[in-house]
Residue, then its C-alpha position, 0 to 999 in steps of 0.5 A: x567622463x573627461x573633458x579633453x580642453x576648452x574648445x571655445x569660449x562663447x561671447x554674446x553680442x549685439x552685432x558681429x561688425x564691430x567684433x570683426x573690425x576689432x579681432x581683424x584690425x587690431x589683432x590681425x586674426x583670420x576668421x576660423x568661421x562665419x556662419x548662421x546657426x538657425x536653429x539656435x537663432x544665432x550669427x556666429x563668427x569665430x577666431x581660432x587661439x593655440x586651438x581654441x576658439x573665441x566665439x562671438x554669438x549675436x542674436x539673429x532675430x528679437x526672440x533668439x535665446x542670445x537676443x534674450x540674455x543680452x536684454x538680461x545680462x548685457x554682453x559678455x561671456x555667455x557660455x564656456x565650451x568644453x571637448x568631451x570624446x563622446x557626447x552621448x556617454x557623457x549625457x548619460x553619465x551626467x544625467x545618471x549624476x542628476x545633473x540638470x541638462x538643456x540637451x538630453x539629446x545632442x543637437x548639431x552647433x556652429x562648425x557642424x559639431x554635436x553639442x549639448x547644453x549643461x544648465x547653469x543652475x548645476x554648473x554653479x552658475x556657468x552655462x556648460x557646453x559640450x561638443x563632441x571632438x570630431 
């Protein structure tokens, strides 16, 4: 298995507003993406860095997986995506190592690319995502 870099961090938040009017106004960043991820009841906006995204996720409704850690934890960094080659070897070869996965089965994130969530009680803590280079 490789990780070929980071594609994003993730970055839990109450609202995309303020994000927005600081990443555009202060840093003078173009938006990468806006959109809705339903499925995971999360609004998302993106920026693009040298190839790497930061990744804002706010809460879509009370009862998003978001909503819930930003009542626990507060904002803040939620999770930390790496780029693997192919999303279902990588799977199998982390569930054959017995590490704890969210997704045994990739399921589609923020710009359309295949995810998996790794669980943090195997990533020393660290909520792992996989996303599949496109």
């Amino acid at each position: 298995m490789k990780l070929n870099k980071i594609d994003h961090i993730g970055i839990a938040v109450p609202s995309l507003d303020e994000v927005k009017s600081i990443y555009e106004t202060v840093f003078k960043l173009e938006r990468h993406f806006e959109e809705a991820v339903e499925e995971q009841g999360v609004d998302t906006v993106g920026y693009e860095l040298d190839g790497t995204n930061i990744e804002f996720l706010a809460p879509l409704n009370e009862n998003s997986p978001i909503a819930k850690f930003i009542a626990k934890k507060g904002t803040g960094i939620h999770h930390i995506a790496y780029q693997v080659d192919n999303l279902e070897e990588t799977l199998a070869e982390l569930k054959e190592k017995n590490v704890r996965l969210v997704d045994e089965v990739p399921r589609i994130g923020a710009e359309g690319k295949r995810i998996a969530f790794i669980h943090p009680k195997s990533m020393g803590g660290v909520l792992i995502e996989l996303s599949e280079k496109k």
